[in-house]
Every structure is written in C-alpha cells, then in structure tokens.
C-alpha positions as CSV (number, residue, x, y, z in Angstrom):
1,X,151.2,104.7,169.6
2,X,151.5,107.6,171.9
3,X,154.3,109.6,170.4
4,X,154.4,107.4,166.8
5,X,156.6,110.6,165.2
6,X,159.2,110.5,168.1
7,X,160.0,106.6,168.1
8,X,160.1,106.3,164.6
9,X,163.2,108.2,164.8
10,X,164.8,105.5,167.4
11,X,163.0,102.8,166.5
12,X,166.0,101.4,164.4
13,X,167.6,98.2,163.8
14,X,171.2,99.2,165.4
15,X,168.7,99.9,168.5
16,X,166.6,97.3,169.2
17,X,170.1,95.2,169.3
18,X,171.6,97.7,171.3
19,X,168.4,97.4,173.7
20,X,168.2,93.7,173.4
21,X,172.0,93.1,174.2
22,X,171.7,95.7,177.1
23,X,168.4,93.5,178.8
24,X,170.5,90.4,178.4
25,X,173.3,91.6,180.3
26,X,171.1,92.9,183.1
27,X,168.7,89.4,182.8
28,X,172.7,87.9,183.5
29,X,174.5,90.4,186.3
30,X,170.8,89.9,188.3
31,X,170.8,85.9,188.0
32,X,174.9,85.8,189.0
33,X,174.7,86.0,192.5
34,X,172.3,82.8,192.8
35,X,175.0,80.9,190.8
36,X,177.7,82.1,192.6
37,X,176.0,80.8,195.8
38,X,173.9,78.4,195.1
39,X,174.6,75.0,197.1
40,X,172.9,71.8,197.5
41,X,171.6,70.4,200.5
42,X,169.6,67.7,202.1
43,X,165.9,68.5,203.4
44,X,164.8,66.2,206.3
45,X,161.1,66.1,207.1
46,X,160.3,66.0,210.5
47,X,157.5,63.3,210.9
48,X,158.2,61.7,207.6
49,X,161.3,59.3,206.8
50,X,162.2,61.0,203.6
51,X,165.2,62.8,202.4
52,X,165.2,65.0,199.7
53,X,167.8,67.1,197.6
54,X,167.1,70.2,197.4
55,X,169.1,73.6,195.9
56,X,169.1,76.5,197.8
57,X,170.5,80.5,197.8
58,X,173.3,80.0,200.6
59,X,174.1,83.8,201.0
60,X,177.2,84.3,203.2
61,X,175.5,87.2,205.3
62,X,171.3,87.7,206.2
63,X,172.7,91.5,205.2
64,X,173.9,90.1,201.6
65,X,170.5,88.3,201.3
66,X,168.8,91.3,202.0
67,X,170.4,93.6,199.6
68,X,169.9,91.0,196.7
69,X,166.2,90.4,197.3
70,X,165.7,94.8,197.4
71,X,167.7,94.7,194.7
72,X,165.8,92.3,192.8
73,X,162.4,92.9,193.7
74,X,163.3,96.8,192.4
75,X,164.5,95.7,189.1
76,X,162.3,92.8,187.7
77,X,159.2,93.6,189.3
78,X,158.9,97.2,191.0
79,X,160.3,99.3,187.9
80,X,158.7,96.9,185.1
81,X,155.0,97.0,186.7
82,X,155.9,100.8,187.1
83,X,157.0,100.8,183.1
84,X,153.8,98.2,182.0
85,X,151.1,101.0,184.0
86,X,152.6,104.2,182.9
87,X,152.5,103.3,179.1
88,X,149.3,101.6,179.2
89,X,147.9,104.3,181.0
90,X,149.1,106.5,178.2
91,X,147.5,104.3,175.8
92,X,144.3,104.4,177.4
93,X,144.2,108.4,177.3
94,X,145.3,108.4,173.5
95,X,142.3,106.3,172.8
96,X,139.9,108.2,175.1
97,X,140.6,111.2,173.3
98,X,140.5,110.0,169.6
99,X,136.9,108.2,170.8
100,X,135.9,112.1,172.3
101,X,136.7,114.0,169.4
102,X,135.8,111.1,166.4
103,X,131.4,111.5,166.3
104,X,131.2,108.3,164.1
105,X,132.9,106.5,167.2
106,X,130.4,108.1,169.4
107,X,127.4,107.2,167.4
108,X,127.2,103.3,167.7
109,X,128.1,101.1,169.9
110,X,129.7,98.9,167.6
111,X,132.1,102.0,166.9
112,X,133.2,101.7,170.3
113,X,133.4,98.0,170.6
114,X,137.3,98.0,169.4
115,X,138.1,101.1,172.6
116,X,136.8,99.1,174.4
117,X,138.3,95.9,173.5
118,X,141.4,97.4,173.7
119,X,140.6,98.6,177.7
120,X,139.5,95.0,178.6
121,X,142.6,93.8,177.6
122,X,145.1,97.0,179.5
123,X,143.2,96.0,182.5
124,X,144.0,91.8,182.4
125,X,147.2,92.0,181.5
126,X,148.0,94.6,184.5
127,X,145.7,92.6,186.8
128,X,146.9,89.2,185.9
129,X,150.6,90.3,185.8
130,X,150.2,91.5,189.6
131,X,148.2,88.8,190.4
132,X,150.9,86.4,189.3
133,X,154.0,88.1,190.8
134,X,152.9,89.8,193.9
135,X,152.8,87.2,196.0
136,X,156.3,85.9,194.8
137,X,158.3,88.9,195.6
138,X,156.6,89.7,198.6
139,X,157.1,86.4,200.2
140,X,160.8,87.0,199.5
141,X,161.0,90.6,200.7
142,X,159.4,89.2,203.9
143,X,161.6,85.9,204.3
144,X,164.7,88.4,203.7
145,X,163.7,90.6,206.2
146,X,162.0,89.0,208.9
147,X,163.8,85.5,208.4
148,X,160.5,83.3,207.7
149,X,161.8,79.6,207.2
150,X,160.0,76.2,206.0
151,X,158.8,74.1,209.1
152,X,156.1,72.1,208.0
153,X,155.0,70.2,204.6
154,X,152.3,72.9,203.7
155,X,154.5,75.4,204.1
156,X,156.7,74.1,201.3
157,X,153.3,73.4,199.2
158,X,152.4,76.9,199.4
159,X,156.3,77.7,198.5
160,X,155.8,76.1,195.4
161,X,152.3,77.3,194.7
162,X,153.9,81.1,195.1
163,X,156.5,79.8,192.6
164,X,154.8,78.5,190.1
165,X,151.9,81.6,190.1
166,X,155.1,83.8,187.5
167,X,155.3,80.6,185.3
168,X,151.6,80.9,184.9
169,X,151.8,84.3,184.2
170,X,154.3,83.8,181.3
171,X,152.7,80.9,180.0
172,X,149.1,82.2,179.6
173,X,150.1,85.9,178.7
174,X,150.0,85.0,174.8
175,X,147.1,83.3,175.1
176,X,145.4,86.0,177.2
177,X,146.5,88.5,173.9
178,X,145.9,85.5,171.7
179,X,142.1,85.5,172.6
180,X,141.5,89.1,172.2
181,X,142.1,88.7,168.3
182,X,139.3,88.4,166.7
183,X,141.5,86.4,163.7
184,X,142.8,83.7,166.5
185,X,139.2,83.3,167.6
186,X,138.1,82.6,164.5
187,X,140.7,80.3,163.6
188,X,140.2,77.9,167.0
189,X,136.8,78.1,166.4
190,X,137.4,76.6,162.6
191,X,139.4,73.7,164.3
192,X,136.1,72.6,166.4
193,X,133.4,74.0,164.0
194,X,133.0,70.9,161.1
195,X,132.8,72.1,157.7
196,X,130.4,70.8,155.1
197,X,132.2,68.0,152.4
198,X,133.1,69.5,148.9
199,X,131.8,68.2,146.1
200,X,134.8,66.2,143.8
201,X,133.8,68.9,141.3
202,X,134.0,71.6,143.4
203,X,137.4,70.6,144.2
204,X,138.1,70.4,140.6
205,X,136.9,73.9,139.6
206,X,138.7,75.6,142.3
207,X,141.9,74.1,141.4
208,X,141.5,75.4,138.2
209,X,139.5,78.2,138.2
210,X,139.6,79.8,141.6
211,X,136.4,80.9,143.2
212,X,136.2,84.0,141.9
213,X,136.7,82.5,138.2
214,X,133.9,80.7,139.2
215,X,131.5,83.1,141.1
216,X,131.7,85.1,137.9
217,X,130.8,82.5,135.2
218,X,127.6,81.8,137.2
219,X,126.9,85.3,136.9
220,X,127.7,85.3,133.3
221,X,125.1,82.0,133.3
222,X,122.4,83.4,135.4
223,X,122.4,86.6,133.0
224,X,122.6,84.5,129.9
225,X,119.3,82.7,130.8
226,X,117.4,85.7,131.7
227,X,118.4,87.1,128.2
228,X,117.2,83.8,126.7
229,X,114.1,84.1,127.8
C-alpha cells in the first residue's frame, strides 16, 4: 500500500514460495530444541494426593535455557511486533496524507469514516496482539533468568492462563478483522435478522425472469396504464 510500484516488482509467485518455505524452516529450527529435550515427568501436589503427567523443557544447562528463551523471545515476538508497528505505522501516515491533501475527504464526515475505520482497526490488532503475548514471553524471560518455579496450585492456574492468552490471540484475530467488514457484518446480521416469506409466484417469476426482468415489466405496466388513460 505504501510503496505499491516497488512490491509489485517482487511480489511474484517464485517469491511468496521462496518466502513461505523460508518461515517454515525458521517456524522448525526454533521449535527443535523443545523436541530434542522435551521429557516427561510426574507432578506431585503438595497438599493434594494427586499425580499428574506432565511434559516439560528439560534443558541440560540454566545457561542453554537462557540462550533459547532470548533467542526466542527475539525472533517470534520482539522482531514481529517490531515488523507489525513499523508497517502499520507507515500505513497510517499514507492515509493521513491522502485524507490532508483529498478536500472531498475533508468535507464530510462520512468521507472520513473509512480513515478512520481503518485506524480503529491498526490500533486493536497492535493492542490486542501485545496484550495477548506480553505476558507470555515475559514470564519466560523472567523464569529463564531468575529461576521462578511452580509451588502452589494458583501458580500453575495462572501458568495456564498466560498460556492460553496467544491462543486467544490467534483465534479471535480473524474475527477482530472479520467485524471491521462492513460485508461480514452484514451477512451475520442476515443470519439473525428474519426475512419476510415470498410469495409462490414470486418464486416463480424470479426463476424465470430474474428481478430485473421483472422490475422492468412493471415499469413497462405502470407506463402503459398512464398512457391508457
């Protein structure tokens, strides 16, 4: 949107593999290490008589841990919120200054109702996004450095609660898009909103005629009669 004449000239099919195959193979040499050390182990609560399984990163050195969750934190969340702000930043600008030097945009408000549709949306999916992971990654930057571990039941509640805050993020991201369309709106709303029966020959007419076939013979009828008279 930015630069339109620049990435037309990379924006290629041989590319977007090349780009896809590339993210795949970082998604896979990131995710190695926890297979390669994964193990599984017992959890005993202390005042409950319960055992349970449980599947854990068991790193052979704190230094190793440390290194992986730096490393980590750098490449799926530091450099992609970095990426995410920069270009929707640069988005924002490119529509500031069409809606500056456009006068019909400046002139109603209704103009400006898509710019600023368009803002509303920048700001929920940064906000959400950092919302959703901050508290992940920084509970692991701090358990890898200062060597926090699970003692009680809530702790292990609020464990999960920072773990399932990304799967929330991912889950509701298309609908948070989703619901700034005005078509998808419209459509959810048509699923709620009852529509009035059709007549049998309604139904009839349109299968054969279509409704602009028939919006024009009324018109052809309603002229005739004023003739006629």
């Amino acid at each position: 949107m930015c630069k339109s004449h620049w990435c037309s000239r990379y924006r290629t099919y041989r590319i977007a593999i090349g780009i896809s195959i590339v993210a795949w193979f970082l998604s896979i040499f990131a995710a190695t290490p926890l297979y390669v050390f994964s193990e599984v182990v017992l959890l005993r609560y202390r005042f409950v008589d319960k055992v349970q399984k449980l599947c854990i990163a068991k790193w052979p050195s704190s230094e190793s841990a440390k290194y992986y969750i730096t490393f980590s934190s750098i490449l799926i969340f530091a450099l992609p919120l970095a990426l995410i702000v920069f270009c929707y930043y640069h988005i924002i600008n490119k529509l500031r200054e069409a809606l500056k030097g456009s006068k019909r945009l400046r002139r109603t408000s209704s103009s400006r109702a898509p710019y600023h549709r368009v803002t509303r949306l920048v700001l929920w999916v940064v906000v959400f996004h950092v919302i959703c992971w901050s508290p992940f990654w920084l509970f692991n930057v701090f358990s890898s450095v200062f060597g926090l571990r699970i003692s009680t039941h809530f702790d292990r509640i609020v464990i999960n609660v920072l773990h399932l805050l990304p799967y929330f993020n991912c889950a509701l991201n298309p609908l948070l898009y989703a619901a700034h369309a005005e078509n998808f709106r419209t459509a959810i709303k048509s699923l709620f909103v009852r529509q009035p029966p059709r007549s049998p020959t309604d139904v009839e007419d349109s299968r054969i005629y279509g409704n602009g076939t028939i919006r024009s013979l009324k018109n052809k009828k309603s002229t005739w009669s004023r003739f006629s008279q």
